[in-house]
Backbone as JSON Lines, residues from 0, in Angstrom:
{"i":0,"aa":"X","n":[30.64,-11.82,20.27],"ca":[29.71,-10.74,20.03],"c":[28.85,-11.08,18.81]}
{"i":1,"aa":"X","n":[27.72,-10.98,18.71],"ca":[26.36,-10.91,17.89],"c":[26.54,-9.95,17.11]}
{"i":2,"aa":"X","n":[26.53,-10.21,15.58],"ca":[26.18,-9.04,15.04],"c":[24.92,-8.06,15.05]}
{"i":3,"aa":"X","n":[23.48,-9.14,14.75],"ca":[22.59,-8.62,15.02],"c":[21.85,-8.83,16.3]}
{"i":4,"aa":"X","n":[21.02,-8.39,16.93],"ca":[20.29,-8.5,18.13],"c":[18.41,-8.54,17.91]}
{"i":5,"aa":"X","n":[18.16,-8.11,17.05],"ca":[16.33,-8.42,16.44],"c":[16.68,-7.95,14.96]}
{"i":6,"aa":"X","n":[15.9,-9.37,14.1],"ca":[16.19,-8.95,12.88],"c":[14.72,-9.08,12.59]}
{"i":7,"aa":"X","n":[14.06,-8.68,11.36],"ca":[13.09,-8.3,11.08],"c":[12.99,-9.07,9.46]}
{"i":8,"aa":"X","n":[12.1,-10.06,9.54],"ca":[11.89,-10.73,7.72],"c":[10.53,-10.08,7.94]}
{"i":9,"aa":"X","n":[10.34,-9.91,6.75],"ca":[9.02,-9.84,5.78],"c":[8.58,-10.31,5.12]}
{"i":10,"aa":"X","n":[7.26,-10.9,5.1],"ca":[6.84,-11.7,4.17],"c":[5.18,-12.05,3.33]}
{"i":11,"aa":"X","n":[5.05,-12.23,2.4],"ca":[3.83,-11.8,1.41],"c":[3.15,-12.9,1.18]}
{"i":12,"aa":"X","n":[3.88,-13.76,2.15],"ca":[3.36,-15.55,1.59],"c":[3.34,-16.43,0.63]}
{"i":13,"aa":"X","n":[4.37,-15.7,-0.54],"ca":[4.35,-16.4,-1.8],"c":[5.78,-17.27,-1.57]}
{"i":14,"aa":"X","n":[5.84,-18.29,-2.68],"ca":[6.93,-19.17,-2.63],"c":[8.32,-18.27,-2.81]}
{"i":15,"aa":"X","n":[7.95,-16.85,-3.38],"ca":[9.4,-15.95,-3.33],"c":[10.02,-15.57,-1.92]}
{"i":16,"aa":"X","n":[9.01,-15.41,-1.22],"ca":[9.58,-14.86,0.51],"c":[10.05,-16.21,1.29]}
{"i":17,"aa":"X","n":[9.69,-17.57,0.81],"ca":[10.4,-18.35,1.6],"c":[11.59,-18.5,1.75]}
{"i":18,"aa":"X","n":[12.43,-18.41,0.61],"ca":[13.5,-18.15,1.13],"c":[14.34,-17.16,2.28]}
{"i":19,"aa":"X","n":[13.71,-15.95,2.42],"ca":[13.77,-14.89,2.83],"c":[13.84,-15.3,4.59]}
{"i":20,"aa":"X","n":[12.84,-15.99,4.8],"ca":[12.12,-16.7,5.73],"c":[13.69,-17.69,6.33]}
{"i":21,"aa":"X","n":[13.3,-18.23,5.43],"ca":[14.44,-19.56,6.12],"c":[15.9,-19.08,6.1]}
{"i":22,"aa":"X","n":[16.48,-17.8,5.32],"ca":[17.18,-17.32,5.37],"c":[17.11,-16.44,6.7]}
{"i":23,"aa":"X","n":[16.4,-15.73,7.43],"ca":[16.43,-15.31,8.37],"c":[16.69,-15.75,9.27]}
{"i":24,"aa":"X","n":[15.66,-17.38,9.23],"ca":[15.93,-17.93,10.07],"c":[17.02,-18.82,11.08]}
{"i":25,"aa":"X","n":[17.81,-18.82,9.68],"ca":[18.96,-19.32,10.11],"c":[20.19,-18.16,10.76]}
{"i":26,"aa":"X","n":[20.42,-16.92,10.25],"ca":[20.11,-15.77,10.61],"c":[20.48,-15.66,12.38]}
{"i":27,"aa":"X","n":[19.36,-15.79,12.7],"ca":[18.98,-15.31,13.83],"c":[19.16,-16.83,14.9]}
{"i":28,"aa":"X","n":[19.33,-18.14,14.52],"ca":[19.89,-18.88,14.35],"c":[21.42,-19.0,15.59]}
{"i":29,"aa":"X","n":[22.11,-18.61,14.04],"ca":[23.52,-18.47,14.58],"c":[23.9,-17.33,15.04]}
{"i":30,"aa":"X","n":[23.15,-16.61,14.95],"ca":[23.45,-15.12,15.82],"c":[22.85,-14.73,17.07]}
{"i":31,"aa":"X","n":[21.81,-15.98,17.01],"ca":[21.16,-15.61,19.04],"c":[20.11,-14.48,19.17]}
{"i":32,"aa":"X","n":[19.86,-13.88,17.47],"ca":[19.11,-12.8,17.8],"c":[17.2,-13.22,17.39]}
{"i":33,"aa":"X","n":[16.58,-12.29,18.34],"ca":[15.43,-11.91,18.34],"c":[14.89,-12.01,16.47]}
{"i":34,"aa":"X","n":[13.69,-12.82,16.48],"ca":[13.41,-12.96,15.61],"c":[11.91,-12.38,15.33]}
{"i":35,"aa":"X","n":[11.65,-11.48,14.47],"ca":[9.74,-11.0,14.54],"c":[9.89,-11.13,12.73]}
{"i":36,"aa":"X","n":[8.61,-11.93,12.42],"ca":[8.21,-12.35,10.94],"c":[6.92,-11.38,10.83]}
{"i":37,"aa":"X","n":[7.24,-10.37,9.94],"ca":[5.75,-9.55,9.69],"c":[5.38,-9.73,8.3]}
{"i":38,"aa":"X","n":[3.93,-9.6,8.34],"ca":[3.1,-10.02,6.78],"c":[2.98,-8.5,7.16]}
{"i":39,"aa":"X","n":[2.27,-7.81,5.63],"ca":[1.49,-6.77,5.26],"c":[0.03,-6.91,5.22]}
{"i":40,"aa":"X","n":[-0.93,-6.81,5.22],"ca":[-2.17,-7.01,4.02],"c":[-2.47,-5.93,3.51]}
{"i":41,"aa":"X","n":[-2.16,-5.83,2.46],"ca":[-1.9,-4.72,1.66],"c":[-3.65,-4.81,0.97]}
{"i":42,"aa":"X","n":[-4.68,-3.54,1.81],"ca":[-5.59,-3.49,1.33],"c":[-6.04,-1.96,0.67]}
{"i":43,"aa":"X","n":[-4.44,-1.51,0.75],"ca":[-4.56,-0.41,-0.01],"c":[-4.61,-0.27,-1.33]}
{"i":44,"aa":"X","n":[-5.97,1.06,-1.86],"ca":[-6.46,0.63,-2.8],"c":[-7.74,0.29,-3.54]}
{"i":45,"aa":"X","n":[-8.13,0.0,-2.56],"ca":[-9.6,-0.94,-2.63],"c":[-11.1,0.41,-2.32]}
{"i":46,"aa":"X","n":[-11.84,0.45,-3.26],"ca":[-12.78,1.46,-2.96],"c":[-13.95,0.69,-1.43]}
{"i":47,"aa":"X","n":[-14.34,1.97,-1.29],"ca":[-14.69,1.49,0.03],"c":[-15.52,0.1,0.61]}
{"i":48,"aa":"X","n":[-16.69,0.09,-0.86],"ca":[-17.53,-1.0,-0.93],"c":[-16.63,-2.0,-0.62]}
{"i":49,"aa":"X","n":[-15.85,-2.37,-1.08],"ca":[-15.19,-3.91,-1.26],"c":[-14.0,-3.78,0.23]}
{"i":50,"aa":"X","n":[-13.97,-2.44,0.66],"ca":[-13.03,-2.79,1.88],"c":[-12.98,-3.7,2.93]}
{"i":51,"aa":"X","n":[-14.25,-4.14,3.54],"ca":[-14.75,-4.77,4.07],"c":[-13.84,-6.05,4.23]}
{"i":52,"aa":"X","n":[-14.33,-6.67,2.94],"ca":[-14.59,-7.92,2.45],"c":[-13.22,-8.08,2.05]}
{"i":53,"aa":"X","n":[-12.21,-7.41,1.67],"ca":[-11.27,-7.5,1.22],"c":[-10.24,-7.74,2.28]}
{"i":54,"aa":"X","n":[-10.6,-6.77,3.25],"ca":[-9.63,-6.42,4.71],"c":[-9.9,-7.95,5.76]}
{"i":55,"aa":"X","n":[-10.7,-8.44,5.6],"ca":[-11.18,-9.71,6.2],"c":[-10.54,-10.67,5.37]}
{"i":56,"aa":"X","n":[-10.26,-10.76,4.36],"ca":[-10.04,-11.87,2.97],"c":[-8.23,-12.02,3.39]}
{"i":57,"aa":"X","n":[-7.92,-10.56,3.4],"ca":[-6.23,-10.31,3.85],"c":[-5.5,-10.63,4.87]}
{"i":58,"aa":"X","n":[-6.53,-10.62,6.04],"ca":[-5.97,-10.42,7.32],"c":[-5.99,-12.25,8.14]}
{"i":59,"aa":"X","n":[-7.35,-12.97,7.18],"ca":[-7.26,-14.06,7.05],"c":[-6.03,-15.03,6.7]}
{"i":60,"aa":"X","n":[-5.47,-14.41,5.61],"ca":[-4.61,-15.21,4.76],"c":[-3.15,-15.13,5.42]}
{"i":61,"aa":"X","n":[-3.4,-13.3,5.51],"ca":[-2.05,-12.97,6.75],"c":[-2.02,-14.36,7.84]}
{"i":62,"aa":"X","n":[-2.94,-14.54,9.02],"ca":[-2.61,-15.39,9.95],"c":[-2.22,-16.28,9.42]}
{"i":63,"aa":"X","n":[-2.73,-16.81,8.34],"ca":[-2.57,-18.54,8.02],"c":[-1.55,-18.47,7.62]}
{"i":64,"aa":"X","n":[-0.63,-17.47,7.09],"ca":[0.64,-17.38,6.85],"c":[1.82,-17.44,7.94]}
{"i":65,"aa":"X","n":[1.74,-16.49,8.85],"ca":[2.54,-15.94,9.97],"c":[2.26,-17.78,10.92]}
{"i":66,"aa":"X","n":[1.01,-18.32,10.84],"ca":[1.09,-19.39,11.16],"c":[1.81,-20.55,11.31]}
{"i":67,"aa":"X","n":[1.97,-20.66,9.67],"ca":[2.45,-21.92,8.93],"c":[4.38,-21.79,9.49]}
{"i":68,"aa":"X","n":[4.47,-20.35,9.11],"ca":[5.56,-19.89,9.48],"c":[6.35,-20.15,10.99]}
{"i":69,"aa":"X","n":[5.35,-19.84,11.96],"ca":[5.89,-20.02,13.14],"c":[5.75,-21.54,13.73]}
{"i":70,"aa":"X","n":[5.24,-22.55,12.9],"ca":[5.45,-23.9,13.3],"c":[6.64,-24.17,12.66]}
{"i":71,"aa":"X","n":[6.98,-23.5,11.67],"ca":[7.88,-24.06,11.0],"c":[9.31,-23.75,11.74]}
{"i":72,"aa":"X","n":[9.24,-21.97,12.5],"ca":[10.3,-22.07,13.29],"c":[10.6,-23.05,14.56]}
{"i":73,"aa":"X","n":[9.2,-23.2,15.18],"ca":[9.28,-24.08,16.34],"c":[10.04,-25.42,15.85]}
{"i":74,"aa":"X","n":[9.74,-25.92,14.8],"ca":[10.32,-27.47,14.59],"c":[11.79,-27.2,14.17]}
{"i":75,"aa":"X","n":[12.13,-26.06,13.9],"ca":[13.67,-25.94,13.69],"c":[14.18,-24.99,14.93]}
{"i":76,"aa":"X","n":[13.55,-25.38,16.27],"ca":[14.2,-24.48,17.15],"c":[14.8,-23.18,16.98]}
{"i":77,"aa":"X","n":[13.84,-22.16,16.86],"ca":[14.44,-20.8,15.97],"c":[12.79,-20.12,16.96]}
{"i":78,"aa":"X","n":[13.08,-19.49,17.83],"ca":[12.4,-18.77,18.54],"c":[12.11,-17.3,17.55]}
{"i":79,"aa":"X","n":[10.57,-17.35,17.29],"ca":[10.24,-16.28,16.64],"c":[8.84,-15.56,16.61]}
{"i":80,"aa":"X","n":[8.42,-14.04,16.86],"ca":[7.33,-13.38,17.41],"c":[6.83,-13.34,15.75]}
{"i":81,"aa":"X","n":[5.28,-13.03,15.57],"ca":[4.7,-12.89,14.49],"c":[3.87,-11.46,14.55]}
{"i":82,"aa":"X","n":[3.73,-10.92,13.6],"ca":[3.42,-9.75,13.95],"c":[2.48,-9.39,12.27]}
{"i":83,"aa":"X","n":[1.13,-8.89,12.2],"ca":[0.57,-8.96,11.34],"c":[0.05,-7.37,11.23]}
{"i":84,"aa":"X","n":[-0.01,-6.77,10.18],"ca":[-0.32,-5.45,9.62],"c":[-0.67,-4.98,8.56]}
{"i":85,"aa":"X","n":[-1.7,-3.74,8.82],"ca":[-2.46,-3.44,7.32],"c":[-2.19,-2.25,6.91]}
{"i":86,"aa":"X","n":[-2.09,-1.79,5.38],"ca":[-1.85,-0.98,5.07],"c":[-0.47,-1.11,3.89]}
{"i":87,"aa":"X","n":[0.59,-0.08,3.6],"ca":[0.95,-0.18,2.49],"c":[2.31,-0.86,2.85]}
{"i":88,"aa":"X","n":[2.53,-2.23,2.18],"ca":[3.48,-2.46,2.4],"c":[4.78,-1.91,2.99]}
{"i":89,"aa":"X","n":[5.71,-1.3,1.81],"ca":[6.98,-1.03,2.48],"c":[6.89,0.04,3.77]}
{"i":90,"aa":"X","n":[5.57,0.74,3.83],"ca":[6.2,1.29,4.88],"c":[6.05,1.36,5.89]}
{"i":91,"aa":"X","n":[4.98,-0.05,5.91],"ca":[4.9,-0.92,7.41],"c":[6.21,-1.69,7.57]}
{"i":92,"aa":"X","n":[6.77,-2.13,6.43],"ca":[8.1,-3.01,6.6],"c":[9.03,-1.93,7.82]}
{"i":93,"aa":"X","n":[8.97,-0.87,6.9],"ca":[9.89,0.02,7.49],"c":[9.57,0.74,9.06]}
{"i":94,"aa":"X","n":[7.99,0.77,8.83],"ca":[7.61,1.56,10.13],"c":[8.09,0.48,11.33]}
{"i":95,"aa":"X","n":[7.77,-1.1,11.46],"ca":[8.18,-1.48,12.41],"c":[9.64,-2.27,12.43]}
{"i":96,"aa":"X","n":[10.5,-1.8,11.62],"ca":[12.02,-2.35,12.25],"c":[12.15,-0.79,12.92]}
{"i":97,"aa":"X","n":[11.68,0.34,12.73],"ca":[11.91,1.58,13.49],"c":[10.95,1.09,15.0]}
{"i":98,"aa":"X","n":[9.91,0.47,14.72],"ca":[9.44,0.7,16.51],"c":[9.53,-0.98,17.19]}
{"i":99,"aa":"X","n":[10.33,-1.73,16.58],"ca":[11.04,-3.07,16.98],"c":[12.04,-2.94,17.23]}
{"i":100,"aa":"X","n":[13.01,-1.81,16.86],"ca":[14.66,-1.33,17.19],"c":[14.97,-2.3,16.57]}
{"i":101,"aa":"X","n":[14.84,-2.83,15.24],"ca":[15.48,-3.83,14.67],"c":[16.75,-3.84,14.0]}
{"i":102,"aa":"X","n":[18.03,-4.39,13.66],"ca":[18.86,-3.67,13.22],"c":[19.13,-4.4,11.86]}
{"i":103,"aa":"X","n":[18.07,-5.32,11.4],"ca":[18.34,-5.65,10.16],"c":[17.18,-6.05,9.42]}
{"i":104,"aa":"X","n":[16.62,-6.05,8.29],"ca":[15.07,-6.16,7.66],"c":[15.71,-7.18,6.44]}
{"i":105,"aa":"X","n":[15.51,-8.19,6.43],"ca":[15.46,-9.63,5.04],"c":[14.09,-9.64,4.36]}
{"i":106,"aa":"X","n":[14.26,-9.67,3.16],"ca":[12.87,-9.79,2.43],"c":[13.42,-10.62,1.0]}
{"i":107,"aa":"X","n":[12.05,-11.2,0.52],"ca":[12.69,-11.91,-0.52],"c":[12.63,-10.37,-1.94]}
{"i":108,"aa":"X","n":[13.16,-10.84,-3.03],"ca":[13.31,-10.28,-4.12],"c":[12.28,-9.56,-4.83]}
{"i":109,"aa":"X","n":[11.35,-10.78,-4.71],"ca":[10.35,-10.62,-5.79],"c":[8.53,-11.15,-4.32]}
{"i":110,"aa":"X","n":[7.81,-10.84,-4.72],"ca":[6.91,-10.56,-4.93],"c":[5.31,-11.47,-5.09]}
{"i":111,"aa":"X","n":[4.48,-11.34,-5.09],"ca":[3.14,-11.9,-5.57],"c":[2.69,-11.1,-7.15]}
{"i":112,"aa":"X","n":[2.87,-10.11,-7.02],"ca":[2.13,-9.21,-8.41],"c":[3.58,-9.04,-9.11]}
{"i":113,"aa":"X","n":[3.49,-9.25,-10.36],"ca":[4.87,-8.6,-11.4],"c":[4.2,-7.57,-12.11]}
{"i":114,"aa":"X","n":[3.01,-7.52,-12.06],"ca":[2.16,-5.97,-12.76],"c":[2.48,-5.02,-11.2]}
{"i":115,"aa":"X","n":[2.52,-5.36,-10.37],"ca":[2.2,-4.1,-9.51],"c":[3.95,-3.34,-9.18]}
{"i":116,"aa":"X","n":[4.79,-4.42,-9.7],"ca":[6.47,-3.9,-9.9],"c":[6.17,-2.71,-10.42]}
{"i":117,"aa":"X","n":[5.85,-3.38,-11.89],"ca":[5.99,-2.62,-13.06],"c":[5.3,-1.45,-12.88]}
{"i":118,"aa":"X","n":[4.02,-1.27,-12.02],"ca":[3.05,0.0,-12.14],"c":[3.97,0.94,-10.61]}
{"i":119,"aa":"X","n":[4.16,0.29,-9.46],"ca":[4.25,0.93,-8.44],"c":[6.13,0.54,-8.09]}
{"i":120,"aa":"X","n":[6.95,0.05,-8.68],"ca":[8.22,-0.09,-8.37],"c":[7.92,-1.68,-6.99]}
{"i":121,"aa":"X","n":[9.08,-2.23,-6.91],"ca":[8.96,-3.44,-5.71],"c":[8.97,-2.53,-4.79]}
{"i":122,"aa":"X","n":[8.64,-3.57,-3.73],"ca":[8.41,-3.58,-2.6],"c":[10.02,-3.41,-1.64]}
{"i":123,"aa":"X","n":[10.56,-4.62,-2.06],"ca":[11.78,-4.56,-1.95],"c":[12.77,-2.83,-2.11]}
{"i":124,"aa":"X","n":[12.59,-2.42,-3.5],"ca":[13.29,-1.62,-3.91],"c":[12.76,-0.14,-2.96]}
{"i":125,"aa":"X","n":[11.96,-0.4,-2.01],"ca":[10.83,1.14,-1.87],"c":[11.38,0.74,-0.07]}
{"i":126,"aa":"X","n":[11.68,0.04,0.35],"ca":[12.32,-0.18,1.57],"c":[13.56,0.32,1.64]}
{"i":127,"aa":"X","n":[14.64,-0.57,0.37],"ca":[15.8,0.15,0.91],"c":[15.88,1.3,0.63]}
{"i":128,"aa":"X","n":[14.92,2.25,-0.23],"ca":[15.73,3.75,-0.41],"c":[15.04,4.49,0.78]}
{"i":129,"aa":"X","n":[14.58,3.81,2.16],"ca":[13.69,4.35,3.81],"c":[14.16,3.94,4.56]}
{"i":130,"aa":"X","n":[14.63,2.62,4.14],"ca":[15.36,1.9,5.92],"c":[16.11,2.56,6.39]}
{"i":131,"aa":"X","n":[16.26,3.09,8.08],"ca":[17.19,3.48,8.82],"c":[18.33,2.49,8.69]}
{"i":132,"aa":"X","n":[18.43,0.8,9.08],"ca":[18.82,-0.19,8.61],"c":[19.4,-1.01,7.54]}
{"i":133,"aa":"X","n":[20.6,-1.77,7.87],"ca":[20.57,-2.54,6.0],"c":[19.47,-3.79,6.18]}
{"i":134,"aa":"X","n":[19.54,-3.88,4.71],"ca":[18.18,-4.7,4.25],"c":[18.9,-5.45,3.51]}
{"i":135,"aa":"X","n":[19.12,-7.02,3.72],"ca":[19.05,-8.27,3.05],"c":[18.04,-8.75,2.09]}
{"i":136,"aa":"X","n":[18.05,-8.69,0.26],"ca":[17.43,-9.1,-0.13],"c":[17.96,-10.52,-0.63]}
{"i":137,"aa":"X","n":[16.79,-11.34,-0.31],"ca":[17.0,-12.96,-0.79],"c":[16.42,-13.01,-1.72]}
{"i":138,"aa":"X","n":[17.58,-13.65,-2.85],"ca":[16.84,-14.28,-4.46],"c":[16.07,-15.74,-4.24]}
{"i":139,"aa":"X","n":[15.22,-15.59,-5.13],"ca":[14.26,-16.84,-5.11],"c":[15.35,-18.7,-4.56]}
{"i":140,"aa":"X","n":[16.32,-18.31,-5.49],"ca":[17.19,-19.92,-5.53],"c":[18.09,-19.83,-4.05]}
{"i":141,"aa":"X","n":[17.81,-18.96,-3.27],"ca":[18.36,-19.19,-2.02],"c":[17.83,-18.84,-0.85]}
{"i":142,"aa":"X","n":[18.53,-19.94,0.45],"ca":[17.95,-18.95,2.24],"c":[17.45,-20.89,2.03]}
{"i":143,"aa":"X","n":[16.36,-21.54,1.46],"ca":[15.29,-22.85,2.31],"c":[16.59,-23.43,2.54]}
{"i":144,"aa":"X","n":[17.17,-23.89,1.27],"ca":[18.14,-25.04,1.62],"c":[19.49,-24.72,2.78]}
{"i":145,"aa":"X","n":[19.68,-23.55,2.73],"ca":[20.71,-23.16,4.03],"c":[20.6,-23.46,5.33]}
{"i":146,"aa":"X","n":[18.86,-23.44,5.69],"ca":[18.48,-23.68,6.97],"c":[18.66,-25.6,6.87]}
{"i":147,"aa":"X","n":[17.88,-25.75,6.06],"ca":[17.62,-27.35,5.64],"c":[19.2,-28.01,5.98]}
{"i":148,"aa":"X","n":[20.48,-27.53,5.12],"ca":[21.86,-27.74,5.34],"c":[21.95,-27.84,7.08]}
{"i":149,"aa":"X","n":[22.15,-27.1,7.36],"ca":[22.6,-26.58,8.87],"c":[21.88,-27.13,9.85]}
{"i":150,"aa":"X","n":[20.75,-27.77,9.87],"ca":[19.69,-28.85,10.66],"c":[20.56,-30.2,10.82]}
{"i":151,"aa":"X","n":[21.34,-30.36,9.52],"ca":[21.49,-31.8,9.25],"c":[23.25,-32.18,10.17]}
């Protein structure tokens, strides 16, 4: 028996969520389960002038992310859907492990902004006090090399 059946990582594209990433991936891995990698583009915020330009700038960077990502599962045989969304982080994290029936959400620790911790609380921390779900947070020094291990 599988513990999980669709697990759900999140990720912001910085070198902090890779672990998160490869931690999932392995994850889902040895557990046989359904794998969906969602970015945010968090263009909330932005006065209207610059929405535009901003929402294009995000949604850009999103693909090239969810991209890089899903070659990376293909070459480690790790079957995984990509799924890209705008608006406020955690509670797109949260809105789709509720309409993915996901039964578990991995995210890394930390972040792109350490001012926007400090002004708006993590990202991380604003998930688990919403998830229907438990939520795996991965620290920076772990999750790449586990997958990397377990290849070999």
């Amino acid at each position: 028996m599988n513990i999980y059946s669709h697990i759900l990582v999140a990720t912001d594209g910085s070198k902090y969520s890779e672990p998160a990433v490869c931690y999932a991936m392995r994850l889902a891995k040895e557990s046989n389960a359904k794998l969906t990698i969602l970015h945010v583009a968090n263009v909330h915020g932005y006065v209207e002038v610059l929405w535009h330009d901003m929402k294009k700038k995000y949604k850009n960077e999103g693909e090239r992310v969810l991209e890089e990502i899903r070659e990376h599962c293909e070459n480690s045989d790790v079957k995984a859907e990509t799924l890209l969304e705008e608006g406020v982080p955690y509670l797109k994290i949260v809105e789709a492990a509720k309409k993915l029936h996901c039964d578990l959400i991995v995210m890394g620790s930390h972040g792109h902004s350490g001012l926007e911790k400090i002004l708006l609380g993590s990202v991380a921390e604003r998930v688990i006090g919403i998830s229907p779900v438990p939520v795996v947070i991965v620290p920076p020094d772990v999750g790449k090399h586990l997958l990397e291990s377990k290849e070999k």
